[in-house]
C-alpha positions in Angstrom: -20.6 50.1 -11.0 -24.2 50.3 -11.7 -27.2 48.5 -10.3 -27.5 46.0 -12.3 -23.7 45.0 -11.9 -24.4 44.8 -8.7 -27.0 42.5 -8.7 -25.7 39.8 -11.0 -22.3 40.1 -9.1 -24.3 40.0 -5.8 -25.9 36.4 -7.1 -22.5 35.5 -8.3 -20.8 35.8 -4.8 -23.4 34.3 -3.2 -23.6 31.3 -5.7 -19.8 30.4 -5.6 -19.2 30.8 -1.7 -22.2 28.0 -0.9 -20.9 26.1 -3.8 -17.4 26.9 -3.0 -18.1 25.2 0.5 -20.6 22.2 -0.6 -17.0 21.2 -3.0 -14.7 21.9 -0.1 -17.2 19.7 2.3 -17.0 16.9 -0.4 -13.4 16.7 -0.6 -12.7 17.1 3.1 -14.7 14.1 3.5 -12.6 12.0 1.2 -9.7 13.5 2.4 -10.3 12.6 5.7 -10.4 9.2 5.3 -6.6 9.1 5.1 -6.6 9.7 8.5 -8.2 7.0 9.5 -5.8 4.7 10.0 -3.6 7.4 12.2 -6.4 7.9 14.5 -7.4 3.9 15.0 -3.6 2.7 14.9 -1.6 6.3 15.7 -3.7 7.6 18.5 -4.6 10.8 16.7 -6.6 12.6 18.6 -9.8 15.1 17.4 -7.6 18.3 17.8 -4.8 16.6 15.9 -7.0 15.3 13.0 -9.0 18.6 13.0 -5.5 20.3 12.5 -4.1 18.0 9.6 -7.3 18.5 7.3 -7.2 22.5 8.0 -3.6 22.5 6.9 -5.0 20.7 3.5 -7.3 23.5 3.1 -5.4 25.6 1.1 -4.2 22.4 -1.2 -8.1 21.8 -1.5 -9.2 25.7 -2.2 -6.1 26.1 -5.3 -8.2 22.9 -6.9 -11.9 24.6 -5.7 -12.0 28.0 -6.6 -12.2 27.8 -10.3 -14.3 24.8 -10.7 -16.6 26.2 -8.6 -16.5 30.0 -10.0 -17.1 28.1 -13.4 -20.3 26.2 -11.5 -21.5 29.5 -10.3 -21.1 31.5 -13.2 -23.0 28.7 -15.4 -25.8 28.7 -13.0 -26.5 31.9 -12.5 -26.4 33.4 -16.0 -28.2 30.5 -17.4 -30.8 31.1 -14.6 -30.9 34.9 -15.6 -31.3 33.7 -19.2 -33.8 31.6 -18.6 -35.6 34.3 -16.7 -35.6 36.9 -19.3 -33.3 39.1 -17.5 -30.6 39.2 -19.5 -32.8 39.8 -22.3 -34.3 43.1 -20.8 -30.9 44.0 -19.7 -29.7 43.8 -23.5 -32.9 45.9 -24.2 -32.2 48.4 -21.9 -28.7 49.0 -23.8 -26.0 47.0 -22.0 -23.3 45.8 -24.0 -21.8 42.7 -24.0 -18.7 44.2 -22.0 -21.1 45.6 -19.1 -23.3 42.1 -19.3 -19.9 39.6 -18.6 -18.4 42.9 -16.4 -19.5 40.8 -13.0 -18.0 37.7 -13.8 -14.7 39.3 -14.5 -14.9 41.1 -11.3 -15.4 37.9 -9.6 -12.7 36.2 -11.9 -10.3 38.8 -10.4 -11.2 38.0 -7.2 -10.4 34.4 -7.1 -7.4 35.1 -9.3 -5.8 37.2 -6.8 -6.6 34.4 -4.5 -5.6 31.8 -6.1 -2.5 33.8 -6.4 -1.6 34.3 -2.6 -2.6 30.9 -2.3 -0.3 29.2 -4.5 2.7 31.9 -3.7 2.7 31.9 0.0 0.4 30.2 1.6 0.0 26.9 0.1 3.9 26.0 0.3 3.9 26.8 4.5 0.6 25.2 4.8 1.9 21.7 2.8 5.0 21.8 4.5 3.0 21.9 8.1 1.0 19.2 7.1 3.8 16.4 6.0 6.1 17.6 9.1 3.1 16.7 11.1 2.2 13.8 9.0 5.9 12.3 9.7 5.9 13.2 13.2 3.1 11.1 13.7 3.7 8.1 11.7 7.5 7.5 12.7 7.8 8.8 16.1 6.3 6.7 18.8 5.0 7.6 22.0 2.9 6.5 24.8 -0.8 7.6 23.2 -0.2 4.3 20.6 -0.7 1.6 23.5 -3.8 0.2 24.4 -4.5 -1.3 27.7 -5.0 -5.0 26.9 -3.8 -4.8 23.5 -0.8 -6.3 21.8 0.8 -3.2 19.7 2.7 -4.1 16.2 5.1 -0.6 16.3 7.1 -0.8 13.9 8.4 -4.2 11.9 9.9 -6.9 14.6 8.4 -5.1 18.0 5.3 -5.9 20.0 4.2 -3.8 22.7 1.7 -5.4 25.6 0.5 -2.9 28.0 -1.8 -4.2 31.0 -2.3 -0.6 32.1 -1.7 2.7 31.7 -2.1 5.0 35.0 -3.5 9.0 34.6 0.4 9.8 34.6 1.3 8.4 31.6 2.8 5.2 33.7 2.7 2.1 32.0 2.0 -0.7 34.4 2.2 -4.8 33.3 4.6 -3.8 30.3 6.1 -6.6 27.4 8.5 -5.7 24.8 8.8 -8.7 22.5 11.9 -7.9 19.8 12.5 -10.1 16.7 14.8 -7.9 14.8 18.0 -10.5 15.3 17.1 -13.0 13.4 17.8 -16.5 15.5 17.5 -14.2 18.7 14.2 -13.2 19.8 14.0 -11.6 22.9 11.2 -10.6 25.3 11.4 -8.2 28.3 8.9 -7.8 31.1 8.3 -5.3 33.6 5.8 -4.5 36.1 6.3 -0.7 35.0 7.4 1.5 32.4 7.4 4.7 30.7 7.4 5.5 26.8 9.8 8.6 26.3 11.3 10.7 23.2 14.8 11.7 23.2 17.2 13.3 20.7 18.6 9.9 19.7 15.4 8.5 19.2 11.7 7.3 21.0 12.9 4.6 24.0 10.8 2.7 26.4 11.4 2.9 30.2 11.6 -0.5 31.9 11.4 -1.1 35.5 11.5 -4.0 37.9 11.9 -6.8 35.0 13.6 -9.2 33.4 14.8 -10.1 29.9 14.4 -13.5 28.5 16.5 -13.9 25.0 16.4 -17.9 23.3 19.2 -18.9 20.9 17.3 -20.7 18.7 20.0 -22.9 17.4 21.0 -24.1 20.7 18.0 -23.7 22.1 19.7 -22.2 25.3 17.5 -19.8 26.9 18.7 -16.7 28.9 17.7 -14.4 31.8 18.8 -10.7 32.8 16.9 -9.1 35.6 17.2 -5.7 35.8 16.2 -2.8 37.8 16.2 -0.6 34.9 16.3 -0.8 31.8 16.5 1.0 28.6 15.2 -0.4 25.2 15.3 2.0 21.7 12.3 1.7 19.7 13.3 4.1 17.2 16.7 4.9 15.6 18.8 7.7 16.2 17.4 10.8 13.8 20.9 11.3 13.0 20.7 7.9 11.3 17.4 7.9 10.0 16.8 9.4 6.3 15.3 12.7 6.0 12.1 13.6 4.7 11.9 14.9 1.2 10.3 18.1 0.3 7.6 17.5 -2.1 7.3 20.1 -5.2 3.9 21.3 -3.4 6.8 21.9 0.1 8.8 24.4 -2.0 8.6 27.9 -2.7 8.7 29.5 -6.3 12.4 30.3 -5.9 13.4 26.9 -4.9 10.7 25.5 -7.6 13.2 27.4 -10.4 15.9 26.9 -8.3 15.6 23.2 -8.6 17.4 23.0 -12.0 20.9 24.0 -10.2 20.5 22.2 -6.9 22.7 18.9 -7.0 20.0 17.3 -3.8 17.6 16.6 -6.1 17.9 14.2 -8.5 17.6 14.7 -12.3 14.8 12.7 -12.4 13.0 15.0 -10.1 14.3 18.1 -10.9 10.6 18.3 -14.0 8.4 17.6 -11.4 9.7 20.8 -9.7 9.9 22.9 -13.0 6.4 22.2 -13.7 5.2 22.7 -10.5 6.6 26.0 -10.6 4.7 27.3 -13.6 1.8 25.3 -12.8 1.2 27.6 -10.0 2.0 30.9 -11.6 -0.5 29.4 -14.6 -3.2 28.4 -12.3 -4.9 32.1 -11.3 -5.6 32.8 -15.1 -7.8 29.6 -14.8 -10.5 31.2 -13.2 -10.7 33.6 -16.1 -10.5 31.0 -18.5 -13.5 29.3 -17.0 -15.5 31.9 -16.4 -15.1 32.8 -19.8 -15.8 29.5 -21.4 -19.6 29.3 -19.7 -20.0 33.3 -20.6 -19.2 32.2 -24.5 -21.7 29.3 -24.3 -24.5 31.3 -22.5 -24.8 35.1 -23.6 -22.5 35.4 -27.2 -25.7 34.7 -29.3 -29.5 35.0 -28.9 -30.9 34.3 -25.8 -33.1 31.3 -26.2 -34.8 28.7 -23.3 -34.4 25.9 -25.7 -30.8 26.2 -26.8 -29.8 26.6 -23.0 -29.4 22.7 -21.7 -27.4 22.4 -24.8 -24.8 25.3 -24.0 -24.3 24.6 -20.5 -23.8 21.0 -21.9 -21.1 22.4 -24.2 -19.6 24.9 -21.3 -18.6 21.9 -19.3 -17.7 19.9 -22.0 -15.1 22.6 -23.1 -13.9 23.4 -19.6 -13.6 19.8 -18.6 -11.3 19.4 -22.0 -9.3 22.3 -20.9 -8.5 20.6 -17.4 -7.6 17.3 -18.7 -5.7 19.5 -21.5 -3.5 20.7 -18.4 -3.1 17.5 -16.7 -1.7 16.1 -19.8 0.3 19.0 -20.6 1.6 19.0 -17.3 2.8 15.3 -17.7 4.7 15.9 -20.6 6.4 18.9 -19.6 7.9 17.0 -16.5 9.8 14.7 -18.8 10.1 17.6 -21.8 10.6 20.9 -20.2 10.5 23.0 -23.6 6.7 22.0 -23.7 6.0 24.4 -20.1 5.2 27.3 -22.4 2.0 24.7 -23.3 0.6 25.3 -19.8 0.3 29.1 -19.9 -1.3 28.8 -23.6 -3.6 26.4 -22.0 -5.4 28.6 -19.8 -4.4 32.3 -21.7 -6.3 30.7 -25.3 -9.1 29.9 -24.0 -9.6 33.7 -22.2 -8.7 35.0 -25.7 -11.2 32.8 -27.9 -14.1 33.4 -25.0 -13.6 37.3 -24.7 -13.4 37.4 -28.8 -16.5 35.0 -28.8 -18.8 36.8 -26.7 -17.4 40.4 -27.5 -17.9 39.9 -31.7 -20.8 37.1 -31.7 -23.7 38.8 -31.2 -22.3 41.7 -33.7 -21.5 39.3 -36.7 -25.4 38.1 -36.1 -26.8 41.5 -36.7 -25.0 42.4 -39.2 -25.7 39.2 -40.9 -29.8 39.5 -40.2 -29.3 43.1 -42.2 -27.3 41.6 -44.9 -30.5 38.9 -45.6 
């Protein structure tokens, strides 16, 4: 690798790590306004939330890295183009191999981690996230009551908590339970204890009583109790299980999907696709870096022309992504059209190596010819 390799690929990996993390910044803000609600309603602590959007991260970095290699590559050979720097590099007798060299070197680079990404570590990291993710939003425990505060749990339960001691004690507790309809029932107790089980989250009661009203005869009736017991959640046995998501699954089970009678017929495209989608998706970086290289340095180098090519570089790369999403949409419903998302990303590589490779040749010889 000579000097001057090393310089534009120095610029290069400099350029796409700040914007690599300006776009990662961005979307972790949106993203983490999912989580929201979960920290105002759920409890969620700082830790917890911190740990939910770093087990995105690798979801958000698949999406990242070749938009923001394409960003990077645009920016820095337009600025070496518009610096004359390219243009004394082409004088000095590099060809147009040794001019795009650095960008393929970074391509690689992203490809191969794109690659891990989408293989291994994406599919642990998404499956972390939604265990979590269900853990929090359907089991129940003491951190969602609020001292003062009249708690809507699930669908039919109300929770009042006067307080709640250092010791996770519940002190001045209500339980008010309208899931019979006709029999609504209310317990009080001057303390309680929220707990999770193997059959389910309960609640604790102590020193109470439990008031339930038939409304149609209006009769009202009282248990006290010493102790009591009250399920807040169903057994797990009983509940449904969570369903893997395509993003869950590993590449076996991705291919897999087509012979596994749990998932339904319906799904079984979305799996497919997903499957190729991520085998497809290191080859993008080449195919973006080599769209903004055949806009910026297959022909003359001129300051004018420049705003127009970079125009035309996003243009072309932002038809190639939409091409995928759309691709990928029909190949969910019409599996024989897959082979459509490795030609999306492998053509435009071939045109943009031809392009930049043969351009500048056809020019000169065409300048002799006149």
């Amino acid at each position: 690798m000579n000097g001057l390799t090393r310089y534009v690929l120095y610029q290069l990996v400099m350029g796409f790590v700040l914007i690599a993390l300006a776009l990662v910044c961005v979307m972790w803000l949106s993203q983490s306004l999912r989580f929201v609600e979960m920290i105002v309603n759920r409890g969620l602590s700082v830790g917890g939330f911190l740990y939910l959007t770093v087990l995105l991260l690798p979801n958000m970095l698949s999406i990242i890295l070749p938009i923001a290699l394409f960003i990077a590559v645009t920016f820095i050979y337009g600025k070496l183009v518009a610096d004359r720097e390219l243009v004394i590099m082409r004088a000095a007798g590099l060809s147009q191999q040794e001019l795009m060299r650095p960008a393929l070197i970074a391509s690689t680079a992203v490809a191969l981690a794109l690659l891990i990404l989408n293989i291994d570590i994406l599919p642990r990291s998404y499956t972390a996230f939604k265990e979590l993710q269900w853990t929090i939003r359907h089991t129940f425990s003491h951190v969602l009551l609020r001292e003062g505060t009249f708690t809507l749990i699930r669908p039919g339960i109300t929770i009042y908590v006067r307080e709640r001691s250092d010791d996770e004690q519940l002190h001045g507790v209500m339980v008010h339970d309208e899931r019979r309809p006709g029999r609504p029932s209310t317990l009080m107790a001057t303390r309680g204890a929220m707990v999770n089980t193997d059959d389910g989250s309960r609640i604790i009661l102590f020193d109470g009583n439990r008031q339930e009203m038939d409304l149609q005869t209006h009769q009202l009736s009282v248990l006290y109790f010493d102790r009591y017991t009250f399920d807040i959640e169903p057994a797990r046995g009983t509940t449904e299980e969570r369903f893997r998501e395509p993003r869950e699954r590993t590449l076996p089970e991705l291919f897999g999907s087509r012979h596994d009678l749990t998932i339904s017929p319906r799904d079984r495209g979305r799996f497919v696709v997903e499957g190729h989608k991520r085998l497809a998706q290191p080859f993008s970086a080449f195919s973006y870096a080599l769209i903004a290289l055949a806009c910026l340095i297959s022909g003359p180098f001129s300051r004018r022309a420049q705003t127009k090519r970079i125009a035309l570089a996003a243009v072309l790369m932002v038809a190639v992504q939409a091409a995928a999403m759309g691709i990928e949409g029909l190949a969910v419903k019409r599996l024989y059209l897959a082979s459509l998302i490795y030609l999306n990303v492998l053509v435009p590589i071939a045109v943009g190596y031809w392009v930049v490779v043969h351009a500048p040749r056809r020019r000169r010889v065409a300048v002799h010819a006149s």
